[in-house]
Phi, psi and omega in degrees: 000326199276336239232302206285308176327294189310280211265051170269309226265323174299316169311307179304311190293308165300320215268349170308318213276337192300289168343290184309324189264357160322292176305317179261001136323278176268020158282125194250034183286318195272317185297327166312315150273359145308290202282015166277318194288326192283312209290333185304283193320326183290317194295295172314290180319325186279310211273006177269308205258338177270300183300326160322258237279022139330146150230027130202148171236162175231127197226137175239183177302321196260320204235176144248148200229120164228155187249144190220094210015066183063016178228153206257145207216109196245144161272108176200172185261129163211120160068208166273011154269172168233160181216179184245108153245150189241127191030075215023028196222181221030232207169043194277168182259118182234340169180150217249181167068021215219127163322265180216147193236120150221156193253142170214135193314135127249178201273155212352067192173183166215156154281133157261104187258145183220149192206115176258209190261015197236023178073010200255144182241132197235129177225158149233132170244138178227146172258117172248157169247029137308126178267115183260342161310145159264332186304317207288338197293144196276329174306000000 
């Protein structure tokens, strides 16, 4: 009886510990913000390829607006996403987790900055070959 008492209490005393080695089992913080960068990089390429083949863009502080074969394509933050809508309307998700988004005008083009939720700061510039000078018109 005292023996079976003995390794129930060793057992208790081992099975205390799972918890504790839990937290540092499964952290996954750091694999997160790996793959917060590749989801960054998947993201830039699209909004990259959505601004070519634009035909006129509009860029504000929160959102971007672009035209496309008549239709309209907004880039903008809801909620801790950014999302794609097409002639206001759906709801694609294009990239998660984010902090704060600002858009700020360059010449024939714009920067993007993004700051998410793992404290990480994402900058990107896109270049169009779109004349966003109005001055520049030959007219």
């Amino acid at each position: 009886m005292v023996e079976m008492l003995y390794a129930f209490s060793i057992f208790l005393v081992i099975a205390s510990f799972f918890p504790l080695s839990f937290k540092y089992l499964f952290q996954n913080e750091q694999f997160e913000a790996r793959n917060k960068i590749l989801e960054w990089h998947v993201f830039v390429q699209q909004l990259k390829k959505e601004v070519r083949l634009s035909d006129a863009m509009y860029i504000f502080n929160d959102r971007i607006l672009l035209w496309k074969d008549g239709q309209s394509i907004q880039f903008d933050k809801h909620g801790t996403n950014i999302r794609r809508r097409v002639d206001e309307k759906g709801h694609e998700i294009v990239f998660q987790q984010v902090e704060t988004v600002r858009f700020e005008e360059i010449k024939d083009g714009f920067r993007m900055t993004v700051n998410d939720l793992f404290q990480q700061q994402h900058n990107a510039s896109f270049i169009s070959f779109l004349d966003l000078e109005e001055d520049d018109d030959p007219e």
